[in-house]
N, CA, C and O atoms as a GROMACS GRO file, in nm:
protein
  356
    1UNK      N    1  -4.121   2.231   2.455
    1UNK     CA    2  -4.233   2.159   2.397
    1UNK      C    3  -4.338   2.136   2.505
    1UNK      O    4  -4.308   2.127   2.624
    2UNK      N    5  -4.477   2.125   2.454
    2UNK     CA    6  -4.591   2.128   2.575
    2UNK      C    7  -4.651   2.028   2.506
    2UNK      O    8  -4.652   2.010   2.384
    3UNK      N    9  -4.712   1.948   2.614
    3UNK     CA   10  -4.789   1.832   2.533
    3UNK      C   11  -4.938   1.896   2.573
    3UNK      O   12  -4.972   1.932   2.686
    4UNK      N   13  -5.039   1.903   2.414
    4UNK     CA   14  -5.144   1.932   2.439
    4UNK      C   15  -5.234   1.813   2.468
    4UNK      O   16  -5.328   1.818   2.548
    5UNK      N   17  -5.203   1.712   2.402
    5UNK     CA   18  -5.376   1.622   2.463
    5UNK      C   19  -5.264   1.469   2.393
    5UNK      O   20  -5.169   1.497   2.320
    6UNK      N   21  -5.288   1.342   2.424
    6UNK     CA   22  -5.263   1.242   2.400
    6UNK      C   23  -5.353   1.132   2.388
    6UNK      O   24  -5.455   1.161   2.450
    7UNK      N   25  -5.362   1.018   2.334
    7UNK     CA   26  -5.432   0.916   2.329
    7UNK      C   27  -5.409   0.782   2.298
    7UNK      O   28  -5.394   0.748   2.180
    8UNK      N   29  -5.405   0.710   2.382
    8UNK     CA   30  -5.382   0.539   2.359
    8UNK      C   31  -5.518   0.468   2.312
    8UNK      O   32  -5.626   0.498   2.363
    9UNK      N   33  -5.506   0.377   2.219
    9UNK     CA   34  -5.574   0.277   2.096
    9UNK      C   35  -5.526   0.158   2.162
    9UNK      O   36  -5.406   0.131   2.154
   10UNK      N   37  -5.616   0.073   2.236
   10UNK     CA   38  -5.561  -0.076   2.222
   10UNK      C   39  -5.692  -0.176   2.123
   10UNK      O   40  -5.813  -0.184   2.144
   11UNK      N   41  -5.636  -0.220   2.051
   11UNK     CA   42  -5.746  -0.265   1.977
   11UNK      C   43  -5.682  -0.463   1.966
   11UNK      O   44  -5.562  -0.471   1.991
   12UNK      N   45  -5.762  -0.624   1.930
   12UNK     CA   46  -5.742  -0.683   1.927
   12UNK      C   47  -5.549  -0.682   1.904
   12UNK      O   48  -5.460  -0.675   1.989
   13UNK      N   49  -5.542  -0.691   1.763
   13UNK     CA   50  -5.414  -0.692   1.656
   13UNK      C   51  -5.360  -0.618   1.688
   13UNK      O   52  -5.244  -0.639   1.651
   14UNK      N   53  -5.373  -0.456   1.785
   14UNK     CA   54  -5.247  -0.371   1.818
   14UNK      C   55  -5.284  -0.284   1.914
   14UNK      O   56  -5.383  -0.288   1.986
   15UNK      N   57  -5.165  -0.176   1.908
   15UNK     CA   58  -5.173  -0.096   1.977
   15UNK      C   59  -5.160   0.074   1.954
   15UNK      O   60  -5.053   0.109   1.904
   16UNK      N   61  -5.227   0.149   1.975
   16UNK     CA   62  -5.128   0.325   1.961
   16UNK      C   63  -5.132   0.388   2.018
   16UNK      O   64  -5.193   0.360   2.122
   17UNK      N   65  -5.080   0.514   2.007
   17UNK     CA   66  -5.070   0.627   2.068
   17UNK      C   67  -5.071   0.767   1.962
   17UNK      O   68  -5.037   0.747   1.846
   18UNK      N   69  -5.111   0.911   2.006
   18UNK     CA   70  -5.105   1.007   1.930
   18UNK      C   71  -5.056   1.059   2.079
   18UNK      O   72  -5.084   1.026   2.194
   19UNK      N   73  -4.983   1.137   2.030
   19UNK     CA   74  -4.969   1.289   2.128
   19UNK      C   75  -4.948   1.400   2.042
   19UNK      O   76  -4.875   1.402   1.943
   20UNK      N   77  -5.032   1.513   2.097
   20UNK     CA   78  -5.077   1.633   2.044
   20UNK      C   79  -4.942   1.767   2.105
   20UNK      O   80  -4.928   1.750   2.226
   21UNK      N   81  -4.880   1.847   2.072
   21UNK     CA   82  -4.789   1.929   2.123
   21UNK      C   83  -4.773   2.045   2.051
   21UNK      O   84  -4.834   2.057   1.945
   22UNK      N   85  -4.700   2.134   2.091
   22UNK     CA   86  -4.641   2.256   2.066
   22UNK      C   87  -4.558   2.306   2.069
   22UNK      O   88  -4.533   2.311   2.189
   23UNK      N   89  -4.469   2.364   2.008
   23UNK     CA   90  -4.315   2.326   2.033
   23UNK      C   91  -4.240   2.514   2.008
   23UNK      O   92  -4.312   2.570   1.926
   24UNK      N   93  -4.164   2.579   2.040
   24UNK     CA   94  -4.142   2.710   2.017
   24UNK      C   95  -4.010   2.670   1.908
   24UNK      O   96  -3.928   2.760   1.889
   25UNK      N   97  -3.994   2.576   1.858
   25UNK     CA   98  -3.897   2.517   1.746
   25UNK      C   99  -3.944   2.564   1.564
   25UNK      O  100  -4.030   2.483   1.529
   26UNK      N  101  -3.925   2.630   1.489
   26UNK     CA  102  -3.978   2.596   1.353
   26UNK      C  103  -3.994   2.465   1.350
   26UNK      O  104  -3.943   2.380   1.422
   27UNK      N  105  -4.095   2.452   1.234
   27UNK     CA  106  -4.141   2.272   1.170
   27UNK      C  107  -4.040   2.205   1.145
   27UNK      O  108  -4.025   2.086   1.171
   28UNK      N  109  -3.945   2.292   1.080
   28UNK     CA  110  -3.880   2.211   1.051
   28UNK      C  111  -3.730   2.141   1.079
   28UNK      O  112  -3.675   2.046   1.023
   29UNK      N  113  -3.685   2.230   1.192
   29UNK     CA  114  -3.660   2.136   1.346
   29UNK      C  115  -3.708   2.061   1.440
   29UNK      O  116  -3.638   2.010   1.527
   30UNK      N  117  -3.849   2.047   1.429
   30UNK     CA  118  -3.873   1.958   1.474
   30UNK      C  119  -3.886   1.841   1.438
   30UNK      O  120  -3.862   1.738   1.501
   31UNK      N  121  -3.935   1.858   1.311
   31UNK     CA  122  -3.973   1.712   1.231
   31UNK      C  123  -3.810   1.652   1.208
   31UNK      O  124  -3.780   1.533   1.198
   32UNK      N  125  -3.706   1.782   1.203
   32UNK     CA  126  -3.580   1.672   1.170
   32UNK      C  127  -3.529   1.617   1.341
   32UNK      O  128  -3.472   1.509   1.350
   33UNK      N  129  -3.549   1.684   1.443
   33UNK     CA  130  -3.573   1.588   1.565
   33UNK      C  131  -3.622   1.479   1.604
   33UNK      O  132  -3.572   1.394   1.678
   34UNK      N  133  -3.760   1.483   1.532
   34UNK     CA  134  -3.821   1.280   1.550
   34UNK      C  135  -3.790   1.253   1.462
   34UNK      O  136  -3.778   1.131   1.472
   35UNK      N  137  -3.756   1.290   1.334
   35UNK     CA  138  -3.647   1.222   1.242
   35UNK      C  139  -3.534   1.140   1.300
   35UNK      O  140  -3.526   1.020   1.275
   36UNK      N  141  -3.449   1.202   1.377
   36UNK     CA  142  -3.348   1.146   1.407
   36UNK      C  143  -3.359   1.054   1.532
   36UNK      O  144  -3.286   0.957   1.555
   37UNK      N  145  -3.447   1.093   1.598
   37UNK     CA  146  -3.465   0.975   1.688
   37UNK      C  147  -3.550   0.847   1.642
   37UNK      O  148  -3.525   0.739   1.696
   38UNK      N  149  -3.634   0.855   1.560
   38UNK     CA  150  -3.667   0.813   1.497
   38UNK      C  151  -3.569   0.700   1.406
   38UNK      O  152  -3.636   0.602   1.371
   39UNK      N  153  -3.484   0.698   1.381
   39UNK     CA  154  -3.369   0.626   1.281
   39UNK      C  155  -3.316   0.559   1.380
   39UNK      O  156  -3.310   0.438   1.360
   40UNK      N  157  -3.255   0.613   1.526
   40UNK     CA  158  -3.182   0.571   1.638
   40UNK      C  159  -3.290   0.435   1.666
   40UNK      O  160  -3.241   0.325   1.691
   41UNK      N  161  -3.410   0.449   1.662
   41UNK     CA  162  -3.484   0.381   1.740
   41UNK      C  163  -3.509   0.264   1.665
   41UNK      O  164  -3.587   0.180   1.707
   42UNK      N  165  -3.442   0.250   1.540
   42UNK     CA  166  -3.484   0.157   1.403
   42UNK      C  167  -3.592   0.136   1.327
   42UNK      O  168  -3.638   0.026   1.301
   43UNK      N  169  -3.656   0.296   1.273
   43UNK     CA  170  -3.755   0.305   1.200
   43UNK      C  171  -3.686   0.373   1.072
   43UNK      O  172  -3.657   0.492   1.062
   44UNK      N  173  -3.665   0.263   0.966
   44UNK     CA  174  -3.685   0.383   0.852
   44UNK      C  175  -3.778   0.455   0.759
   44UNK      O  176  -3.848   0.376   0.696
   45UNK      N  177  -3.797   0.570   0.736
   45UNK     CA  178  -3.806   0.717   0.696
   45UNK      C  179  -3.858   0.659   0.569
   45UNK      O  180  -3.775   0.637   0.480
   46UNK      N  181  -3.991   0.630   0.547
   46UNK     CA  182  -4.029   0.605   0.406
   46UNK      C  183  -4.098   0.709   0.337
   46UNK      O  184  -4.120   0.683   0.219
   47UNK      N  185  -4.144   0.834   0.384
   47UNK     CA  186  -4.200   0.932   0.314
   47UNK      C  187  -4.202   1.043   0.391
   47UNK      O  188  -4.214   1.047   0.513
   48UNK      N  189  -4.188   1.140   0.309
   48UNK     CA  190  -4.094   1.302   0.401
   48UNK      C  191  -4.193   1.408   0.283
   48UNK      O  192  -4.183   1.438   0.165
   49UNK      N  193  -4.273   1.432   0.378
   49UNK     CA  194  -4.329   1.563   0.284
   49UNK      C  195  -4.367   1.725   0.318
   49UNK      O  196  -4.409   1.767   0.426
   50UNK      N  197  -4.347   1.785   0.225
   50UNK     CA  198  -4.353   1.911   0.307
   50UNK      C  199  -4.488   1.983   0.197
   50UNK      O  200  -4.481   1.988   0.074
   51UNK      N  201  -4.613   2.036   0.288
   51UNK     CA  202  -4.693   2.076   0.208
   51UNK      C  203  -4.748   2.237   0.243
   51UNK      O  204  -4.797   2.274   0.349
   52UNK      N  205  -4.730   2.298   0.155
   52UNK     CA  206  -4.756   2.433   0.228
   52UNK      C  207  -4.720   2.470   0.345
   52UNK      O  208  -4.791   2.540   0.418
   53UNK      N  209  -4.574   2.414   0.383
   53UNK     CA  210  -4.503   2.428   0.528
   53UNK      C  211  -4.484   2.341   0.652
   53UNK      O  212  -4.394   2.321   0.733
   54UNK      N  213  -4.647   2.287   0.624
   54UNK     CA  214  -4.638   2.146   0.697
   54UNK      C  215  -4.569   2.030   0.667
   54UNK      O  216  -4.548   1.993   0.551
   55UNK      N  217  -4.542   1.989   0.738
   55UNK     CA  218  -4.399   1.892   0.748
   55UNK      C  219  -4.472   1.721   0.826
   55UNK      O  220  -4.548   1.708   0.922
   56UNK      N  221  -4.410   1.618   0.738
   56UNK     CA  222  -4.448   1.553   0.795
   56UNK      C  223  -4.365   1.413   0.715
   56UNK      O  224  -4.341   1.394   0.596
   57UNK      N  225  -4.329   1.321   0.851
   57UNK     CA  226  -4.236   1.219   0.799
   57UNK      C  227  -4.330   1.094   0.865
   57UNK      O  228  -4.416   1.102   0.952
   58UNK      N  229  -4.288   0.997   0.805
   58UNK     CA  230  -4.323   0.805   0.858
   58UNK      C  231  -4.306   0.717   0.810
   58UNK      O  232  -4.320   0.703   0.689
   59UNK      N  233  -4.271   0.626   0.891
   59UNK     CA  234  -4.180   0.494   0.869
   59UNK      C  235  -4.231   0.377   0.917
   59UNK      O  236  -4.344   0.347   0.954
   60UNK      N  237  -4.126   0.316   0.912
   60UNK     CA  238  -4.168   0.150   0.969
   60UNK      C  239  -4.053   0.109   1.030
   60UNK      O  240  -3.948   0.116   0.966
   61UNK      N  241  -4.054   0.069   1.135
   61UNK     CA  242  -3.928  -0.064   1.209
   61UNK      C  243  -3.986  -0.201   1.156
   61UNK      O  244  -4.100  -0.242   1.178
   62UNK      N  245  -3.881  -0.270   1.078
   62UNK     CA  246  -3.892  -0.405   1.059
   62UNK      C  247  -3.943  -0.494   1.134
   62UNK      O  248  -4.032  -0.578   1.120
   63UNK      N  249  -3.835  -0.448   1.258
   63UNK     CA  250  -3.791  -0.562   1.348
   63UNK      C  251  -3.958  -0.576   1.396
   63UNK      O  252  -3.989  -0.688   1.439
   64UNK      N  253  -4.034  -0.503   1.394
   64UNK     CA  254  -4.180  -0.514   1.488
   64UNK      C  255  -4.290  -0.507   1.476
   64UNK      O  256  -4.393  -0.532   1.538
   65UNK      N  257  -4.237  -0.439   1.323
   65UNK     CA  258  -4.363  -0.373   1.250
   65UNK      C  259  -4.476  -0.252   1.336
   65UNK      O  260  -4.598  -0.246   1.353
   66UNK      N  261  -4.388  -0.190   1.366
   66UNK     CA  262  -4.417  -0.040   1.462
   66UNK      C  263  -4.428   0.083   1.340
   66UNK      O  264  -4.340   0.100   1.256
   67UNK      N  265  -4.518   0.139   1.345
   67UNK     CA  266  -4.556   0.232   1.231
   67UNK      C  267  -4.559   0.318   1.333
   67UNK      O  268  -4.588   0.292   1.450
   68UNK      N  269  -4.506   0.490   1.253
   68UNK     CA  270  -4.487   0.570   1.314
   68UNK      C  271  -4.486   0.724   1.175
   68UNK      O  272  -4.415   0.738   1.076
   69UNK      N  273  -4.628   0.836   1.248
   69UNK     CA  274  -4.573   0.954   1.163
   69UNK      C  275  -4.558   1.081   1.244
   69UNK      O  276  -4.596   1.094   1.360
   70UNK      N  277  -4.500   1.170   1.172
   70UNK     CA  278  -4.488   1.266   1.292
   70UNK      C  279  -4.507   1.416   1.184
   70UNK      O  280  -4.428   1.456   1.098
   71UNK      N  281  -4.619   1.467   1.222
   71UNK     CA  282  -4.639   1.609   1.121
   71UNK      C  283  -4.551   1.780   1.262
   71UNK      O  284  -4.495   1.804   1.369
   72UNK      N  285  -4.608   1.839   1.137
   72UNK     CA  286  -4.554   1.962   1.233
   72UNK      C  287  -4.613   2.090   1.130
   72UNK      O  288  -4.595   2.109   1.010
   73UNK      N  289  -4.666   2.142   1.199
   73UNK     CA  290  -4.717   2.299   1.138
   73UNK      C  291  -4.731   2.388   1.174
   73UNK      O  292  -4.807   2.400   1.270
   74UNK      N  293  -4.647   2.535   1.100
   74UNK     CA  294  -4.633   2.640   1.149
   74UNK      C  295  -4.709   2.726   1.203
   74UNK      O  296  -4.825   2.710   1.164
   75UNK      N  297  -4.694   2.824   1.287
   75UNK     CA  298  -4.745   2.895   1.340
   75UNK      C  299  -4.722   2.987   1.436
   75UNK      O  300  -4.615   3.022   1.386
   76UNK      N  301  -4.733   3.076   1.558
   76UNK     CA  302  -4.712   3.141   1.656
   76UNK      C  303  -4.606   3.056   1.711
   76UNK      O  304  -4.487   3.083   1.725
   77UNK      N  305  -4.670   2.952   1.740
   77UNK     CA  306  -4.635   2.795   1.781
   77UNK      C  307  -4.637   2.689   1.697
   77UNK      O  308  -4.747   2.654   1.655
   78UNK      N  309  -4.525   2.620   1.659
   78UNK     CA  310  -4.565   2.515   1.597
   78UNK      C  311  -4.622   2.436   1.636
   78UNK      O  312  -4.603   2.411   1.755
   79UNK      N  313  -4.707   2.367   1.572
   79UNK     CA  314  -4.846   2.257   1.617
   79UNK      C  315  -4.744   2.114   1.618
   79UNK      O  316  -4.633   2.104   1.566
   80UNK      N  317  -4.804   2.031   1.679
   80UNK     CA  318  -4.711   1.931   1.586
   80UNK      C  319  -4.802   1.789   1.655
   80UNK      O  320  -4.863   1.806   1.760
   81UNK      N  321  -4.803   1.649   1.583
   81UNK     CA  322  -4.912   1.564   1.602
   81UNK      C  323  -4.786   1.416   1.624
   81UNK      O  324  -4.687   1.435   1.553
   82UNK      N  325  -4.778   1.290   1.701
   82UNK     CA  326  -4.696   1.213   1.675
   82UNK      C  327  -4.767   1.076   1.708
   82UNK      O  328  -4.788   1.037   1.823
   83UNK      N  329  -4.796   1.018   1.613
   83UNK     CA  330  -4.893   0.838   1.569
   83UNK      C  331  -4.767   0.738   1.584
   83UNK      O  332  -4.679   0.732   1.498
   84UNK      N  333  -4.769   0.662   1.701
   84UNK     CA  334  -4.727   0.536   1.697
   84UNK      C  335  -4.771   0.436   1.732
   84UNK      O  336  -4.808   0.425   1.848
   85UNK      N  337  -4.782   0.333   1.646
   85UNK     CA  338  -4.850   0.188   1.598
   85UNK      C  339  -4.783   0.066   1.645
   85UNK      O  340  -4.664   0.095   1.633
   86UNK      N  341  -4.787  -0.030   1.682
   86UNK     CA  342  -4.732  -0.169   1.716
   86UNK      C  343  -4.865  -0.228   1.696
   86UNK      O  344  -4.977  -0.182   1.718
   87UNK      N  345  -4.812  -0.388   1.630
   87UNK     CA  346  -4.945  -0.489   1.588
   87UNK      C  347  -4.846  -0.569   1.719
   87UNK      O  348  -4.732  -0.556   1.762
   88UNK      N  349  -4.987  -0.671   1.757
   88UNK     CA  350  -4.960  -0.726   1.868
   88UNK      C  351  -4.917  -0.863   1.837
   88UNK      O  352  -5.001  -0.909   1.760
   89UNK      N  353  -4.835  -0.940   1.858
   89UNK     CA  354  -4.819  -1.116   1.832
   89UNK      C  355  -4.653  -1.152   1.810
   89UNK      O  356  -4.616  -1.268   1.791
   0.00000   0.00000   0.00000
């Protein structure tokens, strides 16, 4: 996996991050990879969709209210995009 470009959001109420990557994995090993770490980490998996190949899951941790999605799309290389959220307080 190669990370193409990343970005941190600090705003009043929270915080994020995107990181941009590429992965020599099909979509859809990857997406079931932050899937599963994803669950480990105590986010559950509220919507799983697959659209014309693109793949894309996100959830919520209770405990923190940490929002998190993670797409993935095919290609030479799979593309793949990963949004995580924390509100601050």
């Amino acid at each position: 996996t190669k990370v193409i470009s990343n970005a941190v959001v600090s705003q009043p109420d929270g915080q994020g991050a995107m990181v941009q990557f590429e992965a020599a994995a099909p979509a859809d090993k990857v997406v079931a990879h932050y899937k599963e770490q994803a669950k480990a980490a105590g986010f559950a998996i509220e919507l799983e969709m697959n659209t014309n190949g693109t793949m894309m899951i996100a959830g919520q941790r209770k405990s923190d209210g940490s929002s998190l999605s993670v797409t993935a799309t095919p290609g030479d290389m799979t593309s793949g995009q990963i949004i995580i959220g924390s509100k601050k307080g």
